[in-house]
mmCIF file as gemmi writes it, N, C-alpha and C atoms, coordinates in Angstrom:
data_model
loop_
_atom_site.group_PDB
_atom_site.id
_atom_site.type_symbol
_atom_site.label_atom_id
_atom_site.label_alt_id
_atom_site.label_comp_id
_atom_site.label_asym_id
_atom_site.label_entity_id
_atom_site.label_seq_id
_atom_site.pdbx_PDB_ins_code
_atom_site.Cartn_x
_atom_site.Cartn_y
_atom_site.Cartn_z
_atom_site.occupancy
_atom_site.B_iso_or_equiv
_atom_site.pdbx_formal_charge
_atom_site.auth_seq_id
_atom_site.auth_asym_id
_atom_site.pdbx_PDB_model_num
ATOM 1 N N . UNK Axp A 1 ? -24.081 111.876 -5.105 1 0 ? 1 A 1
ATOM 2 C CA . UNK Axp A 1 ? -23.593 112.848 -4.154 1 0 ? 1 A 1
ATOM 3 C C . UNK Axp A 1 ? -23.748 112.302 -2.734 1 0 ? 1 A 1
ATOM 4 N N . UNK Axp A 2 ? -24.498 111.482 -2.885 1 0 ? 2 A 1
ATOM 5 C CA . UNK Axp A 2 ? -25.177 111.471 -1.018 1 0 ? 2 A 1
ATOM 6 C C . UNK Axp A 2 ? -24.239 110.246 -0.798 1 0 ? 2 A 1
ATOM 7 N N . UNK Axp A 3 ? -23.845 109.504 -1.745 1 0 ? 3 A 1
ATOM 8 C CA . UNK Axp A 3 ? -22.544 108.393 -1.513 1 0 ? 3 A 1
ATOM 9 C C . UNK Axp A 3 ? -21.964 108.923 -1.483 1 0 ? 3 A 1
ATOM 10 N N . UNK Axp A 4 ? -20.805 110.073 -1.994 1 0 ? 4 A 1
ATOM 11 C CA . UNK Axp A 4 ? -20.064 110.138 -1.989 1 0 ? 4 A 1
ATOM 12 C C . UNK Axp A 4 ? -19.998 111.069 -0.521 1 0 ? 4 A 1
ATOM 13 N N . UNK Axp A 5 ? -20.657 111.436 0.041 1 0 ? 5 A 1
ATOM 14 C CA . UNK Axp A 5 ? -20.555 112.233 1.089 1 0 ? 5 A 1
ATOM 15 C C . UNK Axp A 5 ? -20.715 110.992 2.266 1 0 ? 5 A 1
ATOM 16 N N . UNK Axp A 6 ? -21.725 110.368 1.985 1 0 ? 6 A 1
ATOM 17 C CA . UNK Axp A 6 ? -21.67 109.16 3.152 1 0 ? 6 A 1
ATOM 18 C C . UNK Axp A 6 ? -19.861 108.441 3.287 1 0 ? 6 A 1
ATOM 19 N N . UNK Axp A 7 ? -19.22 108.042 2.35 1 0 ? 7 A 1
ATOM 20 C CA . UNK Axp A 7 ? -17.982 107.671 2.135 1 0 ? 7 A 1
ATOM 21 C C . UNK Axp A 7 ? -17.183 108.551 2.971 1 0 ? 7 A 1
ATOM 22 N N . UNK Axp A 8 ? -17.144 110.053 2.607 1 0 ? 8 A 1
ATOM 23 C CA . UNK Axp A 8 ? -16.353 110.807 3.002 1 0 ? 8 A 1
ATOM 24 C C . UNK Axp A 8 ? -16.409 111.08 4.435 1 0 ? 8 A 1
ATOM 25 N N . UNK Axp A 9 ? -17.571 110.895 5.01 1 0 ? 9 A 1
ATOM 26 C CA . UNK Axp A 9 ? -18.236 110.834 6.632 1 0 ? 9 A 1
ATOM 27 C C . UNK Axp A 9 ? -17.282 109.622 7.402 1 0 ? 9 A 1
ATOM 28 N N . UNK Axp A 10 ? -17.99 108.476 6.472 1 0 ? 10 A 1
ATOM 29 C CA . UNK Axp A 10 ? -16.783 107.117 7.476 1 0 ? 10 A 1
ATOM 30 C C . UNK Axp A 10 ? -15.022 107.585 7.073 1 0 ? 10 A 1
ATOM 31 N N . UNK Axp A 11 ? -14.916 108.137 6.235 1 0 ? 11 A 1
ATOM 32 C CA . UNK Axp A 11 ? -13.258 108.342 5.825 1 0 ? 11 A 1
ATOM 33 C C . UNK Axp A 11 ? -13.05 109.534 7.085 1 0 ? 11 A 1
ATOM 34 N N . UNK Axp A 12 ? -14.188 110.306 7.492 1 0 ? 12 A 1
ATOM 35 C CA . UNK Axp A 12 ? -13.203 110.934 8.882 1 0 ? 12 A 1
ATOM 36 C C . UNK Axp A 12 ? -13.045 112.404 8.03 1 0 ? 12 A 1
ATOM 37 N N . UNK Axp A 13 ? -13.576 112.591 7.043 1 0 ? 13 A 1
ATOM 38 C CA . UNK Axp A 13 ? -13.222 113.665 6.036 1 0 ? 13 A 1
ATOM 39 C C . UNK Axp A 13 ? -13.702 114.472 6.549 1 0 ? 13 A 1
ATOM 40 N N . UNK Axp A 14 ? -13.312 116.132 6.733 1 0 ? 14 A 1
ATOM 41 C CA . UNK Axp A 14 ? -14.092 117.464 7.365 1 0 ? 14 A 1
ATOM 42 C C . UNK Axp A 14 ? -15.208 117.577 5.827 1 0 ? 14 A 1
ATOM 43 N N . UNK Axp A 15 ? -15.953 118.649 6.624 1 0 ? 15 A 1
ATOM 44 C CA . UNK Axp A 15 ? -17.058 119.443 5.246 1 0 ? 15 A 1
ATOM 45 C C . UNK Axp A 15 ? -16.141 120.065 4.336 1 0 ? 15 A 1
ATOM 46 N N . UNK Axp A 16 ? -15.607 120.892 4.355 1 0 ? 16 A 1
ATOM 47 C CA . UNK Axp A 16 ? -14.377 121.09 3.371 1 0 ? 16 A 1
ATOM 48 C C . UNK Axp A 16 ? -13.536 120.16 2.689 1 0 ? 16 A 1
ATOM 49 N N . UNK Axp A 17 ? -13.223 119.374 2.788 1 0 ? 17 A 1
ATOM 50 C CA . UNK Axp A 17 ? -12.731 118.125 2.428 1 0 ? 17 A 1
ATOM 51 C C . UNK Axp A 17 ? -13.503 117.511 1.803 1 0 ? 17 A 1
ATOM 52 N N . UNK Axp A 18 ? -14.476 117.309 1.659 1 0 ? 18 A 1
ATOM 53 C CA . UNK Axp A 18 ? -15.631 116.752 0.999 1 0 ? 18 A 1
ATOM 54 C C . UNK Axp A 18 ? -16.042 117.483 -0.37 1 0 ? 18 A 1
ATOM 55 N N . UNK Axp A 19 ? -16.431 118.992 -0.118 1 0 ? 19 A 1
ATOM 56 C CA . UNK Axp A 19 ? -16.559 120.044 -0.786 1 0 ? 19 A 1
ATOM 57 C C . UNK Axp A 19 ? -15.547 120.11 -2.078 1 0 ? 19 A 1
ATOM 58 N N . UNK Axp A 20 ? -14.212 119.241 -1.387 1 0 ? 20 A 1
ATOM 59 C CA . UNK Axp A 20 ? -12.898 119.299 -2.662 1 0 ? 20 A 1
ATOM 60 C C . UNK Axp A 20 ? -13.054 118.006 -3.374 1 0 ? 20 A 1
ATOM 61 N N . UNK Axp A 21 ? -13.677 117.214 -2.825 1 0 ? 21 A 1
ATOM 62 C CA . UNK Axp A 21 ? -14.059 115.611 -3.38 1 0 ? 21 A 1
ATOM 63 C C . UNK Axp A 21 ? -14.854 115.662 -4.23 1 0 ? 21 A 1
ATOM 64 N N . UNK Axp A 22 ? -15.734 116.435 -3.808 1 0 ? 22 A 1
ATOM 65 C CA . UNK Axp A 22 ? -17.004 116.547 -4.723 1 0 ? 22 A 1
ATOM 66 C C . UNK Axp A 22 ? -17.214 117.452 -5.67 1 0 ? 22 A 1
ATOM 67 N N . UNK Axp A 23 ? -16.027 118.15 -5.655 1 0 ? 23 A 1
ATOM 68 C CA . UNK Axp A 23 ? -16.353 119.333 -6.607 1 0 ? 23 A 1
ATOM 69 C C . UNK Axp A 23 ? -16.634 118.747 -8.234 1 0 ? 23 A 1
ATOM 70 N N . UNK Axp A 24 ? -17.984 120.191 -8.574 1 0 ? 24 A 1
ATOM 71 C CA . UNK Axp A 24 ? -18.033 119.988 -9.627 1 0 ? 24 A 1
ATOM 72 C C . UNK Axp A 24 ? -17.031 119.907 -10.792 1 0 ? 24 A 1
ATOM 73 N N . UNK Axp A 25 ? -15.686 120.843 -11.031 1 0 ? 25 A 1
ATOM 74 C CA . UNK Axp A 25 ? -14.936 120.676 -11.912 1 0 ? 25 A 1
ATOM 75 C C . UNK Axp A 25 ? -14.285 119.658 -11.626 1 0 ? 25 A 1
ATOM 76 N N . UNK Axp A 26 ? -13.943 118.919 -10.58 1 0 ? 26 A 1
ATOM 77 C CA . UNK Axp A 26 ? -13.132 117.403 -10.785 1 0 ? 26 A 1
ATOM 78 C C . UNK Axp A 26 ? -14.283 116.337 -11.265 1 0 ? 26 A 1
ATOM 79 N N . UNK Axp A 27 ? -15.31 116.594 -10.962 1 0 ? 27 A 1
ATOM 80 C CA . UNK Axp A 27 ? -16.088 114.634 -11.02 1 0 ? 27 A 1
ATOM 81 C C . UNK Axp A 27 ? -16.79 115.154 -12.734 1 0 ? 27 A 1
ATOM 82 N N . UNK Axp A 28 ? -17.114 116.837 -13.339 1 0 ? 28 A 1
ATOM 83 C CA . UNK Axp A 28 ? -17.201 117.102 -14.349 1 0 ? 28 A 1
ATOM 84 C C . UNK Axp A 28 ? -16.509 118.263 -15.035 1 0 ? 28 A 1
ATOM 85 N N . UNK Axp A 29 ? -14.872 118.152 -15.838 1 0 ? 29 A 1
ATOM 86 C CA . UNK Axp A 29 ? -14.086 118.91 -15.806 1 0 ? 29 A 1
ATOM 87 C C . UNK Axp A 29 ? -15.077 119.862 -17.18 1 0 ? 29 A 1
ATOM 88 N N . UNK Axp A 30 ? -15.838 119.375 -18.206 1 0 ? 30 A 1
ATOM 89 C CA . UNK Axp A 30 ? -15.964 120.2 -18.652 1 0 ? 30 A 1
ATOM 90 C C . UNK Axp A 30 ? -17.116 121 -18.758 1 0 ? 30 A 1
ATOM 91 N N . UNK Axp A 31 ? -17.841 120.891 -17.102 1 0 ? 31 A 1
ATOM 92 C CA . UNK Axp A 31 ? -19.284 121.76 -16.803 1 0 ? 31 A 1
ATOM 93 C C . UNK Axp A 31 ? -18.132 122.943 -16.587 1 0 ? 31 A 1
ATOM 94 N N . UNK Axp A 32 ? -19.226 124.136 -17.177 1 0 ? 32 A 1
ATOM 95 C CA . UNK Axp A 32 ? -19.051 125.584 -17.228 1 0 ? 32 A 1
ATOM 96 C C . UNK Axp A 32 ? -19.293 125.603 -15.286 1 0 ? 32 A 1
ATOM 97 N N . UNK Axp A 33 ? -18.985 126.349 -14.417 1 0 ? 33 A 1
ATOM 98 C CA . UNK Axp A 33 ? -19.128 126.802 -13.404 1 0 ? 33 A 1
ATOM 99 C C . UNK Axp A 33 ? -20.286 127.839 -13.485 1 0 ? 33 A 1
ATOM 100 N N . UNK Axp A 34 ? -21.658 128.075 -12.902 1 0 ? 34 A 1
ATOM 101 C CA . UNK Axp A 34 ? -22.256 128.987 -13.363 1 0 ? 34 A 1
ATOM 102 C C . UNK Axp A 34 ? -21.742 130.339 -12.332 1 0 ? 34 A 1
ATOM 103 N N . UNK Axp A 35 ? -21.935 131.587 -13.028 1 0 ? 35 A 1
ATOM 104 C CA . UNK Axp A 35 ? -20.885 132.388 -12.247 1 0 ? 35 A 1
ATOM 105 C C . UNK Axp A 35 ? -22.102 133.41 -11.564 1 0 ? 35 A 1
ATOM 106 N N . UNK Axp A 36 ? -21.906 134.299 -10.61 1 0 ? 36 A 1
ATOM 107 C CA . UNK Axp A 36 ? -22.572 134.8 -9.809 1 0 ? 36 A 1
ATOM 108 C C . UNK Axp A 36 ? -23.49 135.32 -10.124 1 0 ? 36 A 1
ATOM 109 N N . UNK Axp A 37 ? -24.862 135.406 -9.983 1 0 ? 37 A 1
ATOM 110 C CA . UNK Axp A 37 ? -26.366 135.837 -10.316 1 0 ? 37 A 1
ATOM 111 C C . UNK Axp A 37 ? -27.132 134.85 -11.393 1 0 ? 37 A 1
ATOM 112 N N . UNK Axp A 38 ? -25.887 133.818 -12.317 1 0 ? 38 A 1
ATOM 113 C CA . UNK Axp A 38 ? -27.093 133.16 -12.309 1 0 ? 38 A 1
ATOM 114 C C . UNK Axp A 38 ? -27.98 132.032 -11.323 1 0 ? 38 A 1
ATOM 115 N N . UNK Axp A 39 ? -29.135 131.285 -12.047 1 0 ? 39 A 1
ATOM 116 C CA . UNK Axp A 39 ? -30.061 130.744 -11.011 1 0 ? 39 A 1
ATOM 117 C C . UNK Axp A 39 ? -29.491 130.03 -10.827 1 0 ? 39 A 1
ATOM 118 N N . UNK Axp A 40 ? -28.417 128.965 -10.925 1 0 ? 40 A 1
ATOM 119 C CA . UNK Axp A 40 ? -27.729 127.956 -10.342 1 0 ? 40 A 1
ATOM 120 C C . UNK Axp A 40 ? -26.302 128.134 -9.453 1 0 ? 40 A 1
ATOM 121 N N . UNK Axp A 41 ? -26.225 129.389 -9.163 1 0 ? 41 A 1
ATOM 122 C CA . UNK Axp A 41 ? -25.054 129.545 -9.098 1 0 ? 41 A 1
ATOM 123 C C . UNK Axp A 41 ? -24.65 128.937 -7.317 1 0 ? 41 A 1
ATOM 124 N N . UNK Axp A 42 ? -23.963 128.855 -6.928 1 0 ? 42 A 1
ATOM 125 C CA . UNK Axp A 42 ? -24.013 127.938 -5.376 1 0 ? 42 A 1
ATOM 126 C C . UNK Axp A 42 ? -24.841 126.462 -5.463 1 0 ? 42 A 1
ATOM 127 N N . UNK Axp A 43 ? -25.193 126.053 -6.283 1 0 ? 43 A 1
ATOM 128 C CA . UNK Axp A 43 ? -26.017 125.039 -6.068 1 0 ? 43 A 1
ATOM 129 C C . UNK Axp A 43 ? -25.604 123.763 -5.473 1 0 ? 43 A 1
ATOM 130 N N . UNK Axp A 44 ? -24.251 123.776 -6.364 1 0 ? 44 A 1
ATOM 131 C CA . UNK Axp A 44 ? -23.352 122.394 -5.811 1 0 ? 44 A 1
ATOM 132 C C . UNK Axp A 44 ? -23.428 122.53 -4.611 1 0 ? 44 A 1
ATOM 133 N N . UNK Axp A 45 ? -22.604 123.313 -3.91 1 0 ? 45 A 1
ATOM 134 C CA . UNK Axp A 45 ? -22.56 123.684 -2.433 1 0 ? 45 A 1
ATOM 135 C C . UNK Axp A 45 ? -23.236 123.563 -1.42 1 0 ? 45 A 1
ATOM 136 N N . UNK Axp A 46 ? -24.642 124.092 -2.365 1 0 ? 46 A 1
ATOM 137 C CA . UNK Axp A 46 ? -26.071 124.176 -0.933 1 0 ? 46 A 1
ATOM 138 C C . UNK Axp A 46 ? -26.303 122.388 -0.838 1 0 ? 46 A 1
ATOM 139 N N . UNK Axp A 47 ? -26.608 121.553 -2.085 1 0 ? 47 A 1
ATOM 140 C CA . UNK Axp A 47 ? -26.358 120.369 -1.726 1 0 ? 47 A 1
ATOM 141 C C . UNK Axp A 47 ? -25.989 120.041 -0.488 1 0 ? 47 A 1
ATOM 142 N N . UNK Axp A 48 ? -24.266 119.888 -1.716 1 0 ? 48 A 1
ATOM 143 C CA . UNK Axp A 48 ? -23.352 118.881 -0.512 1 0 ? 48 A 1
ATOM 144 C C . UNK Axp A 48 ? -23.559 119.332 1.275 1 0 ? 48 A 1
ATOM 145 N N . UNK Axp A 49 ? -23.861 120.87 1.616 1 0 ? 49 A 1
ATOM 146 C CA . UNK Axp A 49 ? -24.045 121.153 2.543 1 0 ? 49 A 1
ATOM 147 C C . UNK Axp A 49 ? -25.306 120.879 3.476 1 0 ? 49 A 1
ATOM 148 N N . UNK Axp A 50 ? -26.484 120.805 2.733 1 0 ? 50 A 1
ATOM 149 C CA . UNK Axp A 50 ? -27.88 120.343 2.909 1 0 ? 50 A 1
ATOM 150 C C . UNK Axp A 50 ? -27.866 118.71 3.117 1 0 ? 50 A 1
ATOM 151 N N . UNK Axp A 51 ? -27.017 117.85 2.201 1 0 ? 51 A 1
ATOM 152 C CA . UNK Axp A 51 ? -27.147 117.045 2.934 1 0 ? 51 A 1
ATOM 153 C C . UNK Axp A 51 ? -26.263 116.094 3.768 1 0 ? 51 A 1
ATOM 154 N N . UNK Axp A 52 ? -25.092 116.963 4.18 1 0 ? 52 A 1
ATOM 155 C CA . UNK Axp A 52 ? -23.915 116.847 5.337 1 0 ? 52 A 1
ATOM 156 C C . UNK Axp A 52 ? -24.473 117.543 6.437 1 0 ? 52 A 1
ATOM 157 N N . UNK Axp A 53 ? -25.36 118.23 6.379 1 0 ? 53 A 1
ATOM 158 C CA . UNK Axp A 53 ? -25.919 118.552 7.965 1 0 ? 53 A 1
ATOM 159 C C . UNK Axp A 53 ? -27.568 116.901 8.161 1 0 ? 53 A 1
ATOM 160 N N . UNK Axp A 54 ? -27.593 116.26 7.097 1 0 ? 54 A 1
ATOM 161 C CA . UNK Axp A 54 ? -29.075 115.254 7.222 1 0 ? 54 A 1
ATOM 162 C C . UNK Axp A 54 ? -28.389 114.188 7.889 1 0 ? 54 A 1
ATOM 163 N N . UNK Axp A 55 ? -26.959 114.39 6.836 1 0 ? 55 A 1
ATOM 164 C CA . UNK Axp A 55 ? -26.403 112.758 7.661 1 0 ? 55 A 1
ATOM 165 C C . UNK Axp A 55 ? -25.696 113.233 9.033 1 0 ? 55 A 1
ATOM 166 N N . UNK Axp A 56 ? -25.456 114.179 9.302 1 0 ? 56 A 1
ATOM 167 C CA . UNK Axp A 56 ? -25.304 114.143 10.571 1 0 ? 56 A 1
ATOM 168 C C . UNK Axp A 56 ? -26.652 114.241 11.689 1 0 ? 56 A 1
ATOM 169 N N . UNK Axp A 57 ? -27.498 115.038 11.575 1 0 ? 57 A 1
ATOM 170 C CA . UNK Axp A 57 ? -28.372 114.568 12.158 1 0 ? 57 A 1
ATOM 171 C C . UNK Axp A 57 ? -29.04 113.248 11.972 1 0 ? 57 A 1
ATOM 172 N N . UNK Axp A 58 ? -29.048 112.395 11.337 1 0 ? 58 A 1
ATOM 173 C CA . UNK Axp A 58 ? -29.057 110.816 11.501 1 0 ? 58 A 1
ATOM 174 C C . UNK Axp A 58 ? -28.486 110.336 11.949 1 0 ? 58 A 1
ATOM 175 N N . UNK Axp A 59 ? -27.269 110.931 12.345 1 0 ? 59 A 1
ATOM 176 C CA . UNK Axp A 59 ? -26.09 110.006 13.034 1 0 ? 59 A 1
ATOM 177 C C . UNK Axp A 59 ? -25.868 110.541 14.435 1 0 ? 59 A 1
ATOM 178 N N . UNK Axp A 60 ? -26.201 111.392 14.947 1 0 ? 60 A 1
ATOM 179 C CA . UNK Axp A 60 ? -27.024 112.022 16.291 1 0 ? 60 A 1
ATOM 180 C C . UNK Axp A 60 ? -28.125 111.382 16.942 1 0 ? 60 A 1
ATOM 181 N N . UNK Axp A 61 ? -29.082 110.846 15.729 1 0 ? 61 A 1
ATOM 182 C CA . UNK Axp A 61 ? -30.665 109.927 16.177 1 0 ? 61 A 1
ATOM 183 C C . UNK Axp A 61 ? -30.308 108.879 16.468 1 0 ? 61 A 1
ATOM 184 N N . UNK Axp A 62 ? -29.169 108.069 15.91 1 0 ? 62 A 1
ATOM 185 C CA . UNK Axp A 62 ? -28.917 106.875 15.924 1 0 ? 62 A 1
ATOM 186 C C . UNK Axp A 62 ? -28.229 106.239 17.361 1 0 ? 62 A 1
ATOM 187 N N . UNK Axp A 63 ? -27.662 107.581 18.098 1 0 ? 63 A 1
ATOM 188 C CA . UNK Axp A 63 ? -27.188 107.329 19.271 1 0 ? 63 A 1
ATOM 189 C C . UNK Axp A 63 ? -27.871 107.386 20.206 1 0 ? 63 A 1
C-alpha cells in the first residue's frame, strides 16, 4: 500500500485517485467488502488516508 501510494504521489495523482488505484475490489476482486458496522468496515480507507497525510508530511520536512 505505502508503494503504491508513494507511486501515485510522484504520478501527480489526487487522494481520490489513489483511493481508485488502490481499491480493494480491483487489486482483490474476490474480497467480500465488509459492509457497515462490521469491525473492519472503512479500514481500507483509514489506511490509504493515514498514510497519504505521513507522506505528505515528510515531504513538507524535507523542504
Amino acid at each position: 500500500m505505502l508503494t503504491g501510494l508513494r507511486a501515485a504521489r510522484k504520478e501527480g495523482l489526487t487522494l481520490e485517485q489513489a483511493f481508485q488505484r488502490l481499491a480493494l475490489h480491483r487489486a482483490f476482486p474476490t474480497y467480500l467488502v465488509p459492509q457497515p458496522g462490521q469491525w473492519d468496515y472503512g479500514m481500507q480507507e483509514r489506511n490509504i488516508r493515514n498514510l497519504w497525510r505521513i507522506l505528505q508530511e515528510e515531504s513538507q520536512s524535507q523542504h
